[in-house]
N, C-alpha and C positions, 0 to 999 in steps of 0.2 A: 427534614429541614437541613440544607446545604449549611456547612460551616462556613464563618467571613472570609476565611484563607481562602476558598474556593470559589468566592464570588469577585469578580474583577468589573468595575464602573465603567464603560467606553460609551462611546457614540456611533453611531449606525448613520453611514448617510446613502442618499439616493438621487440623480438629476431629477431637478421637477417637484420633489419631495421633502418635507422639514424631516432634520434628521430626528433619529430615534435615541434615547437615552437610558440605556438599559444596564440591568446587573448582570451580568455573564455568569452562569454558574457552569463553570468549570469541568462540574460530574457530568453535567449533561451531555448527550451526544451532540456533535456540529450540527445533523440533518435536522436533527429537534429544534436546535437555537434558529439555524437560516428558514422553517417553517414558520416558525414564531414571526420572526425578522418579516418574510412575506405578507403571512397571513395580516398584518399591522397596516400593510401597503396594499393589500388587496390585492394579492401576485397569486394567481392559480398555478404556474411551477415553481416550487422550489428545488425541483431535482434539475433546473437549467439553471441555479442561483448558486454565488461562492461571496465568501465575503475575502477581502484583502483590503492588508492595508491604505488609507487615501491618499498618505504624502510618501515622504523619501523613497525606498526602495520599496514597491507596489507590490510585495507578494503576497502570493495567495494564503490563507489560511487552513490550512489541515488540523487532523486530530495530532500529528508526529510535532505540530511547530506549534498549539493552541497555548500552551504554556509560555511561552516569550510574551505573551499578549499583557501589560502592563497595565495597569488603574490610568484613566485620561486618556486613552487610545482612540484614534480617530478611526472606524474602519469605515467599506462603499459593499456594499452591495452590488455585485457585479456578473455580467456572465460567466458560468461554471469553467473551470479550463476544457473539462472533455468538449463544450458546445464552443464552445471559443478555436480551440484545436479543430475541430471538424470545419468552421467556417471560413479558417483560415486555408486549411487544407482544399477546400474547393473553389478558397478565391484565387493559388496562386494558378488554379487549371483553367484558369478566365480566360478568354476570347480575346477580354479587351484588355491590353495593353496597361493602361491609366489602373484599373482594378489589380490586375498583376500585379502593380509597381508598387500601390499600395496596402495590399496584402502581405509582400513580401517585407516591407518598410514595418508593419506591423509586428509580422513576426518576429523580426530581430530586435523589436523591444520586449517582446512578451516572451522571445526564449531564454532569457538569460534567468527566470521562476522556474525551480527543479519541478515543482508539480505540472505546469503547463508542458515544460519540456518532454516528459514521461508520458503524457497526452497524446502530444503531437508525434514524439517518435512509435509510440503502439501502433500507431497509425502507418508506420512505416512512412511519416512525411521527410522523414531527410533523405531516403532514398530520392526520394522527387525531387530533392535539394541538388543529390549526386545529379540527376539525371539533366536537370537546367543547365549544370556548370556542365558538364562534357557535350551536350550539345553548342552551347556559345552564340545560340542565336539573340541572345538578349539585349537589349540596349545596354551601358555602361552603368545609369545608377540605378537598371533594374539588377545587375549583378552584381556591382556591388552589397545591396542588399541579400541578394541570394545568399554571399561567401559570409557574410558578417552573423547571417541568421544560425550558416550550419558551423562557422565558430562557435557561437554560443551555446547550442546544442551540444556540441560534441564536445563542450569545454566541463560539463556535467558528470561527463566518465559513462554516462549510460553505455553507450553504443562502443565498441573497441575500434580505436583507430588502422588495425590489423586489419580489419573488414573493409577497407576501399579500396575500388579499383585499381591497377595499374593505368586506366584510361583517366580515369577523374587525378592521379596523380601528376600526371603529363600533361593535363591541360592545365592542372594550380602552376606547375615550371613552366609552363609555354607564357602563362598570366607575365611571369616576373623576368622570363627573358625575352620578353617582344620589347623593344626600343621605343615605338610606340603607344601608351596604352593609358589610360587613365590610371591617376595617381594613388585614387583609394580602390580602385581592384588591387591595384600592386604592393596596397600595403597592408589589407586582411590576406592574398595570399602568403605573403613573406610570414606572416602570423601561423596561418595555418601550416606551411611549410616547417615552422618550427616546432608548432606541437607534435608535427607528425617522427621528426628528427628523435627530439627528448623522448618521446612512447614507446619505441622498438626500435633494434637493429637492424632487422631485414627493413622496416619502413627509411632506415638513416640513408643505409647501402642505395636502394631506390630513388630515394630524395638526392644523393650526392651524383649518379649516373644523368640524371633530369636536368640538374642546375647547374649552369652555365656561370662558372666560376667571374669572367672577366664580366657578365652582365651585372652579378650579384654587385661587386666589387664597385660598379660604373651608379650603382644605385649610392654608394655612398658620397656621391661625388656631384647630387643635387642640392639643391638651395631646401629642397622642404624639408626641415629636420625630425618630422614623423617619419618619412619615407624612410632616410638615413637612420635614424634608430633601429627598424624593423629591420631593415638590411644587416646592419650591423647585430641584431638578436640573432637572426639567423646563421652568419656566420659564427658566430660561439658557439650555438648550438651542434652546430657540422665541428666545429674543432674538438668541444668536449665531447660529445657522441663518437669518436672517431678513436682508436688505438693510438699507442704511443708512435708507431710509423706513419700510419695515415695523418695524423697531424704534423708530423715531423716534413713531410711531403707538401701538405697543405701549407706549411709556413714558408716552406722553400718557395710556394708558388707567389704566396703571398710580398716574401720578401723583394722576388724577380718584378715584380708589380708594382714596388717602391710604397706598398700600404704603409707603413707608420708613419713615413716622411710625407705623404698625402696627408694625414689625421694630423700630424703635430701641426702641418701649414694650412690647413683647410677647416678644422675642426678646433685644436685645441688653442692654434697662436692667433689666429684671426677671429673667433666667434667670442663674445662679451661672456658668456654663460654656457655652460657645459650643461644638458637638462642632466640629471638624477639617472636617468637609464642609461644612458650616453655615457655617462661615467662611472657608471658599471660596469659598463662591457666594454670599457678602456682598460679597470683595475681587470678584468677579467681576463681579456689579449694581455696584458703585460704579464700578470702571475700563469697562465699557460706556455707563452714563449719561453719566459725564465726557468719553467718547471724542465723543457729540453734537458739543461744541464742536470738533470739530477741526477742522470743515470752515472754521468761521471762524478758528481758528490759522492753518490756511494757504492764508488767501484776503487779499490785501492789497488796500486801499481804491483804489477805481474812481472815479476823479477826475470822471469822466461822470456816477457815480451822482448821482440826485438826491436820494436817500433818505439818501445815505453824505455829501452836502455838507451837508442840512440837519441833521444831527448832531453831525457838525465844528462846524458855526458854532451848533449849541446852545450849548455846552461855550463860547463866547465868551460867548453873549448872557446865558446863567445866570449869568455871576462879574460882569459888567459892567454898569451901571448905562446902559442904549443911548437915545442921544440918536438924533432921529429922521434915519434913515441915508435916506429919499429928499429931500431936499435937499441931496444931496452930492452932488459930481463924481465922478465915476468912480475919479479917481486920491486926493482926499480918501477915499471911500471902503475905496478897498485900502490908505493908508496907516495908516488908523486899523484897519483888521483886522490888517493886519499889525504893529502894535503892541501890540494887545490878543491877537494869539495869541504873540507874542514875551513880554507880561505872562503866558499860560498854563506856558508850559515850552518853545513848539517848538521846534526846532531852526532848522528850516527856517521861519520865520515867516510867509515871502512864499509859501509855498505847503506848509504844516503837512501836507498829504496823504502829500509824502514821509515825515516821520517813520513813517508807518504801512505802508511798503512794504517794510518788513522781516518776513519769516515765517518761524518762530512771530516774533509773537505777533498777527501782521496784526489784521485786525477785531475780533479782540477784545479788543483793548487798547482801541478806540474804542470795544465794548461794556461795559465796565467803566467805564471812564471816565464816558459817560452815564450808565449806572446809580448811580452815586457820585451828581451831580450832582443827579438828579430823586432819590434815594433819601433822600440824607442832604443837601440845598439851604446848611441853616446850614453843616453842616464843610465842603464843596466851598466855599463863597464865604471863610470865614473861613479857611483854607489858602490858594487862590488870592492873595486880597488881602494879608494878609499877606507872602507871600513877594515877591509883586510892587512894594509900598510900599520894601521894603528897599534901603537905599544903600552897605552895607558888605562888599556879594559873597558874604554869605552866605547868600542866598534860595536855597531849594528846590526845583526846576525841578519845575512839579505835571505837566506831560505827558509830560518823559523817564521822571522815577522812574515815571509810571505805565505805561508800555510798559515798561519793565525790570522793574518790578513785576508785570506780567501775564505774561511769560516765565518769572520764577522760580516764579510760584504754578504754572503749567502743567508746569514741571520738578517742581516738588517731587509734584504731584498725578498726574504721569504723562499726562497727557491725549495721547492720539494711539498709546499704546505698547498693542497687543494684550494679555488679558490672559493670566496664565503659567498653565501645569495646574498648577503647583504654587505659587501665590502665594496670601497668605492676610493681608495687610497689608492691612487696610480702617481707615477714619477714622469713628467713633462718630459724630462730629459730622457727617458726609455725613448720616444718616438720618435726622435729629433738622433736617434745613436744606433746603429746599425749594432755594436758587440758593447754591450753595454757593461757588462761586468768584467771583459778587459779591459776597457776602457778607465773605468772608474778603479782599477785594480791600480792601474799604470799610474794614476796620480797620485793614489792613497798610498803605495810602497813608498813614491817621493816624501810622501809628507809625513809615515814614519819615522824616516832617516831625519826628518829637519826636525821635530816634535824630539826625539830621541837627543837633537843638539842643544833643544832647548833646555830640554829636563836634565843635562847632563847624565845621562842614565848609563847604569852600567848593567849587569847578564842578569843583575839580582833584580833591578826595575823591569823586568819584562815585561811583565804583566801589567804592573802600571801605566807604563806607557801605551801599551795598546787598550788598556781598559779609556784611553786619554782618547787615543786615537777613533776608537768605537764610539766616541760621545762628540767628536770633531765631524766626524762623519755624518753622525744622528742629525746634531744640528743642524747643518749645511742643507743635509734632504729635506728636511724637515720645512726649509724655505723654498721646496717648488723649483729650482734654480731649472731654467727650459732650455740650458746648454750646457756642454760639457767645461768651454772654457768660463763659464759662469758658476760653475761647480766649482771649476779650480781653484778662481779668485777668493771666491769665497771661501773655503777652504783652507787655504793656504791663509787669508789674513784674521782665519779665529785661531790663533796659534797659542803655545802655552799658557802666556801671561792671561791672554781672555779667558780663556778657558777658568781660571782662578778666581779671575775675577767675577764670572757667569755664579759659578761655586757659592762664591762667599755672598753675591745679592741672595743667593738663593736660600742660603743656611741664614741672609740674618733676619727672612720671613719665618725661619723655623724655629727662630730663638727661645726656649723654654727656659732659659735660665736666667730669671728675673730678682732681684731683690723685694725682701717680702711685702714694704709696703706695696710697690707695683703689682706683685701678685696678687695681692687686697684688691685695688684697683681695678687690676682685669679679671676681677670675681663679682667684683661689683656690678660690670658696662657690662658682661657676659649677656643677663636677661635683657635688656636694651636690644641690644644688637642680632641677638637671637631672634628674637619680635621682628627687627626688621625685616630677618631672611624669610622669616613665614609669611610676611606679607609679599614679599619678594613672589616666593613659591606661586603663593595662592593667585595672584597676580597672572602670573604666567601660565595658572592652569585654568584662569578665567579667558585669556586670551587664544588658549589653547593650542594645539600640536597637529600636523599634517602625520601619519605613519602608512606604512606600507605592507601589505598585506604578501604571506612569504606563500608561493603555490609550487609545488615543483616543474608543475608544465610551464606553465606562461606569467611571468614575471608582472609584465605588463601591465596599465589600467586596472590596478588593484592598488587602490588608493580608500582612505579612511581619516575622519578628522574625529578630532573628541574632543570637547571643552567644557568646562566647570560655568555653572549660570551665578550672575552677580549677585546673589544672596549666601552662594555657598553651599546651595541644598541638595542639587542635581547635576550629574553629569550626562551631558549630550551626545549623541555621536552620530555618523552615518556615513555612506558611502558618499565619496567626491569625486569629480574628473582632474586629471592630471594638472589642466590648466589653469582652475576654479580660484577664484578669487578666496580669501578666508570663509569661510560661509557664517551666515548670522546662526542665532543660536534655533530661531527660528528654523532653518531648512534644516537641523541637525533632528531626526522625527524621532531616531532611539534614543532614550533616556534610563540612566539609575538615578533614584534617589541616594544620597548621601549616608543616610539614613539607614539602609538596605546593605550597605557592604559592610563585610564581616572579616573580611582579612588582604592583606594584601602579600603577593606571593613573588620570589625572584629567580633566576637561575634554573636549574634542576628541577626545583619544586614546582614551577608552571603547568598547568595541563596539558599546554602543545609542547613544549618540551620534551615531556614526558611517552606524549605519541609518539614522537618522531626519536627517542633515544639511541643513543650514537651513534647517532644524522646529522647533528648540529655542532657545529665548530665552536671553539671558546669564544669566538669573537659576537657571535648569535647569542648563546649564553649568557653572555655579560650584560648583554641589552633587551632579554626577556623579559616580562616583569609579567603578573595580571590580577585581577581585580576580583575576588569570588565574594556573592551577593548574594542572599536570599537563602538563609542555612546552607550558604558553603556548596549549592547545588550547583548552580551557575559561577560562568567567569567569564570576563571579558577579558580577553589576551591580546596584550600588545608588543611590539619587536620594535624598541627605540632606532631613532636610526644615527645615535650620534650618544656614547657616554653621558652629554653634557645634559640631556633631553630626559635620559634614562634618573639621574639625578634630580631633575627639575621636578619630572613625574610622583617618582618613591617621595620625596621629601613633602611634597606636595600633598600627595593623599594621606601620608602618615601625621601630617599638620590636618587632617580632616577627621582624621583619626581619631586625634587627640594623643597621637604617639610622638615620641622624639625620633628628630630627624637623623639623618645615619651615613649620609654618602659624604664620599670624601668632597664634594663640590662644595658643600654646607661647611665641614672642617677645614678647608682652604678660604674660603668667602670669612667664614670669623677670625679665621689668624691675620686675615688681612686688615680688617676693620678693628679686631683689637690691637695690631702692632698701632696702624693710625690713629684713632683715636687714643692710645696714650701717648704718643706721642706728641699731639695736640697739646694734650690734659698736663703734659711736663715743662712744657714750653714757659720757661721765668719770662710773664711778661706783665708782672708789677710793678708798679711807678716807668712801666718801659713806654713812651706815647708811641700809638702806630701812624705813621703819618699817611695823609690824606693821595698823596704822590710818590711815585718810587723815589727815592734817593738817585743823586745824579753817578754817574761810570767815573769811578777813580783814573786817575791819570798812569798808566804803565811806568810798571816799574824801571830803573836805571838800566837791569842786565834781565838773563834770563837764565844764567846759570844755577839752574836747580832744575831737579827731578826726584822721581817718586819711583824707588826701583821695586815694586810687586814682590817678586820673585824673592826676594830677598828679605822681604817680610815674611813673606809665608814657608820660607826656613825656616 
């Protein structure tokens, strides 16, 4: 007598046929069950019978997956894969043409099922696959079909992508650099192209000898923005596949080709919407270009170099007016350098090299600094001199802030930090700027110097004012600005006083220091308000969440939705297309009950986390979460794709929970509704009448001499 836990309720269907409504017991073997299943329908084979799922993603059913199978499961009775594989196999060797087309079209739905795929390829059908595509006699959407089928296949891991061709390689590059060709051949190759890049290096080396760089590049410079995606996939692929020189090379070629200044005007300033992948593999090019520099972040100045001394001593001879230095003594000499790099900022005067043996931000701080200097000649000397002329200890040390300055732009820019699979923060302004972190150095040293005028700062404010300056900065990127003099202005007009004032709105959301009746008060509205965030949550998890599925080969078309059903009971989910409208709860065919989950896990603690251990960036980390169901055996894992999402979700199931909610989005969202709401609830407005109309605009006053000096308060 099977136990209840082992018996699962589903429905059996069949064309032609009223479905069947049966207890699944579990212990039993499948060949038993699909015997059963037949015998009922009067089917003399059952060894040509598989049952799979009827809706969302149609896989097949084995003994390795029978356990996923859920109480209310709709399954079909359907051809076995091994007779389905053989049938296909012999339809794509058809005569005719129309049977081809739709053999092949078949197969590239039915390969993306690991069991059917494992069928077909025993069979050695994707060899047949190789053999179609290098000969090329096929019509256009008979091969498209072809490449799309032995994608899917080879996207399984069965088969090693090391095992193909050099001919079937040269024909996927010949697909993407013909000028001519239809558009979906040219955009599963550029796909397959890429799988074959990310899976080995000898296949990278091949892939990059093949591909014709100015075609690749001229793909991104169509109107169909699949096409351009792919293209652009592939090209990160070739960049991060590639050594620190090969890339270094690549970007040279790239740059000679004017790509960013193409993407900022073609892609990022003219198109309404950047898709999701698109804007991946922008944060992607930008944190690889920026990464160039790291070598000099952390390579600190070579006292021997000759190259790294006569640099050093530009940055003197540029601000200083140089009286002729061979007629000096040796010790004249080093004192009058060491006075004039002591007039610069250094620290260490009598041998300035040290300042620069700290790393980050070693050599390039001395690279920036130069570039300042010969870039912008006037502001380098008229900063220099000025602060150097100064007698009242409030000059501006121009070489320390500018080493502390070249660390914070490198933090704030990330330079040196790999980029994340799911990171999608790019800076407009990178593409639109050919040397982007001199550039942004050149206006950030100015606005030290004026920030430093504001604060009155003197050697002891160091740090505060750059701590000022690092949050001037922050903000400014932080609005997207998509030019440099748009950077500037803005920039330049959040200066000290805003800055204070940004401060103090900010500190008087954080106000905990209330008087006690009000603490009463906002002890009181707490439950109130609470309630409404849960309903907030639940709301948003009935509405539900698009996520993105992380693979190391292909990024791509690995898309997922999940939402919560209006009673609260069950969560939905299934695979979606890129482009898919919300989907009703209906086409979502996998389901948990509410009921069924038993913990909810984040960070480190996740099962795919855990697989993949330190593989995953903080940034991944942060936005892990997953769902373990059915004594903790099972888990569904998800990769938020945005903090705010990650919060909605946790908060969400922990209110399904019956657990208190815990993310800082929740303790922000109440600080904000308790600051308003008492503030309401304080408001004297008895015996006050509210009138029905605003009140009419008082008449201006006689003068206008008055003002409000900030700065001077916050003394």
């Amino acid at each position: 007598m099977p136990q209840q836990k082992d018996i699962v309720k589903i429905a059996i269907q069949m064309p032609g046929a009223y479905p069947q409504l049966i207890q699944l017991d579990q212990k039993k073997p499948l060949t038993a069950v699909i015997k059963e299943v037949c015998d009922k329908w009067s089917l003399s084979d059952p060894e040509n019978h598989a049952l799979q799922y009827a809706d969302g993603v149609q896989t097949y059913i084995t003994e390795s997956n029978r356990l996923d199978i859920k109480n209310g499961s709709i399954l079909r009775l359907t051809k076995a894969p091994g007779r389905s594989a053989e049938d296909l196999y012999k339809g794509i060797q058809s005569s005719d043409a129309g049977v081809r087309c739709d053999s092949l079209k078949e197969l590239a739905s039915f390969s993306t099922d690991i069991t059917f795929a494992q069928e077909f390829i025993s069979r050695d059908g994707h060899s047949l696959l190789v053999k179609i595509v290098e000969d090329a006699s096929e019509a256009p959407l008979i091969m498209t079909h072809t490449l799309t089928a032995f994608m899917e296949l080879m996207d399984h891991g069965i088969v090693s992508w090391d095992n193909l061709s050099s001919v079937f390689i040269t024909k996927i590059a010949s697909f993407v650099n013909m000028k001519v060709l239809d558009a979906s051949i040219q955009q599963v190759s550029l796909a397959i192209l890429e799988s074959m890049v990310l899976s080995s290096n000898s296949l990278f080396n091949q892939v990059k000898l093949e591909i014709t760089l100015e075609r690749l590049i001229s793909h991104l410079q169509v109107t169909n923005q699949q096409l351009q995606t792919k293209a652009m996939a592939l090209l990160m692929a070739l960049l991060q596949a590639g050594g620190e020189a090969e890339r270094q090379e690549l970007f040279e070629y790239l740059d000679k080709k004017h790509l960013r200044q193409y993407i900022y005007k073609n892609i990022i300033h003219s198109s309404s919407s950047v898709g999701d992948e698109m804007t991946h593999y922008l944060y992607v090019l930008q944190t690889l270009r920026l990464n160039l520099l790291e070598h000099r972040m952390r390579t600190p100045l070579d006292s021997y170099s000759q190259d790294q001394r006569e640099m050093l001593h530009g940055l003197r001879q540029a601000a200083f007016e140089m009286e002729s230095e061979s007629n000096l003594s040796s010790e004249r000499r080093r004192s009058l350098c060491a006075k004039e790099f002591k007039k610069l900022g250094f620290s260490n005067n009598s041998n300035p090299g040290q300042d620069l043996s700290r790393c980050p931000p070693g050599l390039l701080a001395l690279d920036t600094m130069a570039y300042f200097s010969s870039r912008y000649p006037d502001a380098y000397s008229r900063f220099v001199l000025e602060n150097s002329s100064r007698e009242d200890k409030h000059e501006c040390p121009f070489a320390r802030s500018s080493i502390q300055l070249t660390l914070i732009l490198c933090e704030i820019l990330r330079i040196g930090e790999p980029p994340s699979e799911t990171g999608s923060d790019y800076h407009p302004i990178f593409f639109a700027q050919d040397r982007l972190l001199e550039e942004l150095f050149c206006i950030c040293i100015q606005l030290v110097n004026k920030t430093w005028k504001e604060m009155r700062a003197t050697q002891e404010d160091f740090d505060k004012v750059m701590q000022v300056v690092r949050e001037q900065i922050t903000r400014t990127l932080s609005s997207k600005p998509t030019s440099l003099e748009l950077f500037k202005n803005k920039v330049n007009a959040l200066n000290y006083s805003e800055i204070l004032k940004l401060r103090q709105t900010e500190r008087l959301h954080q106000e905990e220091t209330l008087a006690p009746p009000v603490l009463e008060l906002k002890e009181r509205l707490k439950p109130e308000l609470l309630e409404l965030i849960r309903q907030q949550r639940l709301n948003r998890l009935c509405h539900g969440t698009l996520f993105r599925k992380i693979s190391s080969r292909r990024r791509q078309d690995k898309l997922w939705y999940c939402r919560l059903s209006p009673n609260h009971k069950v969560l939905h989910y299934g695979d979606v297309e890129e482009d898919a409208e919300t989907p009703s709860i209906e086409a979502l065919q996998e389901k948990i009950p509410v009921a069924d989950i038993k913990n909810v896990l984040t960070g480190r603690d996740c099962p795919h986390m855990k697989e993949n251990k330190g593989k995953q960036t903080k940034e991944v980390l942060d936005l892990a979460f997953s769902i373990m169901y059915d004594v903790e055996e099972y888990s569904l894992n998800f990769i938020a794709s945005s903090r705010t999402d990650f919060c909605l979700w946790t908060d969400g199931l922990s209110v399904l929970l019956g657990k208190e909610m815990s993310s800082e989005s929740m303790r922000s969202e109440l600080d904000i509704l308790l600051s308003m709401e008492i503030k309401l609830r304080l408001l004297d407005l008895e015996n006050v009448p509210i009138p029905d109309m605003a009140p009419p605009i008082p008449k201006p006053p006689s003068n206008f001499n008055f003002c409000y000096d900030f700065s001077q308060a916050e003394q």
